[in-house]
C-alpha positions in Angstrom: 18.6 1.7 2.3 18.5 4.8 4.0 17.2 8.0 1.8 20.8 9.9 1.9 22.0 6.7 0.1 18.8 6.3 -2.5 18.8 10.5 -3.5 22.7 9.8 -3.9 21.4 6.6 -6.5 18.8 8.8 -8.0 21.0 12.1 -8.6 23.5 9.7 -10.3 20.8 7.5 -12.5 18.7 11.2 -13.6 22.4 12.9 -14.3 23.1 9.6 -16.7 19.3 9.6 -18.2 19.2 13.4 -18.8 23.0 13.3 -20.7 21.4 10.8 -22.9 17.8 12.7 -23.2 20.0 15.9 -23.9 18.2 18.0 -21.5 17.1 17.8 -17.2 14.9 15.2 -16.6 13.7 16.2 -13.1 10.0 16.2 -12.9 9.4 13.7 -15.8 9.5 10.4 -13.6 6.5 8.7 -12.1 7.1 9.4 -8.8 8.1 13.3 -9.3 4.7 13.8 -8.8 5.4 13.2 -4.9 8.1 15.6 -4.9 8.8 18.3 -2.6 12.1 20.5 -3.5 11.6 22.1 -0.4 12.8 19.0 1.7 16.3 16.9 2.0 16.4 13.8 -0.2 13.3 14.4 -2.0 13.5 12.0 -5.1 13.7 9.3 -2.0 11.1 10.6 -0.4 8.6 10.9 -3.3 9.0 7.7 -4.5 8.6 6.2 -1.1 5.2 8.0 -1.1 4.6 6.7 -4.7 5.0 3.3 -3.8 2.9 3.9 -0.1 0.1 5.6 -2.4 0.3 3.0 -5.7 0.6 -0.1 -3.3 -1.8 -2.9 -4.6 -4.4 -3.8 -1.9 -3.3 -7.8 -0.5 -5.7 -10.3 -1.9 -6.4 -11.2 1.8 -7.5 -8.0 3.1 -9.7 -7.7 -0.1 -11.2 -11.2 0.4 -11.9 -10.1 3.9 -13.3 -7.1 3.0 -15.7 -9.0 0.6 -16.9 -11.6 3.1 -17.4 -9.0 5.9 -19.9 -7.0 3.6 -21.1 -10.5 2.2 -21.8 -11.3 6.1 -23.2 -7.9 7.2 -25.9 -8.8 5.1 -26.8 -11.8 6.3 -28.6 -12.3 9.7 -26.5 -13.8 12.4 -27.0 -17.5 12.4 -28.2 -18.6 16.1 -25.4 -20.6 18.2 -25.5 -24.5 18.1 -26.8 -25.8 21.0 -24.6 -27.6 23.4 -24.9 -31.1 25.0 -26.4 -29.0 28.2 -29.2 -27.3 26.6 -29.8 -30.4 24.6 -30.5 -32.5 28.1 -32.2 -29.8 29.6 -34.8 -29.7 26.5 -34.9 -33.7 26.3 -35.8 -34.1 30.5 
């Protein structure tokens, strides 16, 4: 959705929320703390930086992230030998 069309959703949804709350609700979400006045569309733009920043970490790139330190401190194993080598050592 482009962020013209999500600040449109959000002006309409903290309008509705701060009739009912009786007073401006601007500021009090969770990704107002993203927000920069300054700049066009900013309720779209802070809470696509909230959800950049509060992303969870992918259970792949954590498991790799284990194993490479796991592996880092382990000495590199030596290469199996191949038939050639094997032949060579035998004759």
């Amino acid at each position: 959705m482009a962020l013209s069309k999500k600040q449109a959703s959000f002006d309409v949804e903290k309008w509705v929320k701060s009739e009912q709350a009786g007073r401006d609700l601007c500021g009090q979400f969770d990704f107002c703390a993203y927000c920069d006045k300054e700049k066009e569309n900013p309720c779209a733009k802070a809470l696509d930086a909230h959800k950049k920043a509060t992303k969870p970490v992918a259970k792949r790139t954590r498991a790799k992230k284990a194993k490479t330190a796991e592996t880092e401190t382990e000495q590199p194993k030596a290469k199996p030998a191949t038939k050639r080598k094997t032949a060579k050592k035998q004759a």
